[in-house]
C-alpha positions, 0 to 999 in steps of 0.5 A: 689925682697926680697929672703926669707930666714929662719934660716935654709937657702934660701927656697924660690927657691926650693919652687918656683920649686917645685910649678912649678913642680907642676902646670905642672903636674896639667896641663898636668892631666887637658889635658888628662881628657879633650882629655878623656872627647872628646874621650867619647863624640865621641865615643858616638856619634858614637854609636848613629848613628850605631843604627841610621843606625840599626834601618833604616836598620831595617825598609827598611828591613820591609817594602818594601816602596821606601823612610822612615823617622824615627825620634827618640829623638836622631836623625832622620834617612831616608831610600830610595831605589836607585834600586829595582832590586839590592835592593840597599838601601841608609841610612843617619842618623842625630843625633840632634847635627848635627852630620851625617853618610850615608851608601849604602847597597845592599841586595840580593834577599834572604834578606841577606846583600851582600855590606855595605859601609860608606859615601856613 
């Protein structure tokens, strides 16, 4: 291996250094828009479903009918009742890509939401 060396002395070692130094920053940036760019997606697949779940919500709240299925261009979501006395309301929301998120609802007799809880 030749080291190079100009009239001003040895460069070709500071120079690969420096290209180092550089690539890892490269790299490191290149991760961090990527673990950014998961985040972002996420975070909007999260919001997708929230509506979902509003929008089932929504409809059982509505309608007094045992079992909904709502499809949207986002995903479908389905509303059915699991007990009328409690009116306690079970909601699943499927996104297109899969992606899933249940809830359990109860409500009091007033219409005013009493327990929400996720997954279900």
């Amino acid at each position: 291996m030749f080291i190079k060396q100009s009239d001003e002395g040895l460069v070709f070692l500071p120079t690969l250094f420096f290209l180092l130094l550089l690539t890892i920053f490269l790299l490191w940036q290149m991760n961090q828009y990527q673990r950014e760019h998961a985040y972002m997606i996420q975070q909007h697949e999260y919001m997708q479903l929230e509506n979902l779940l509003h929008l089932g919500l929504q409809q059982a709240l509505d309608d007094d009918k045992d079992t909904i299925h709502i499809s949207v261009e986002i995903g479908e979501v389905s509303v059915q009742t699991i007990q009328q006395d409690e009116k306690l309301i079970k909601l699943t929301a499927v996104l297109e890509n899969g992606k899933k998120r249940t809830a359990t609802v109860t409500l009091e007799k007033s219409g005013e939401i009493s327990s929400y809880k996720e997954g279900l």
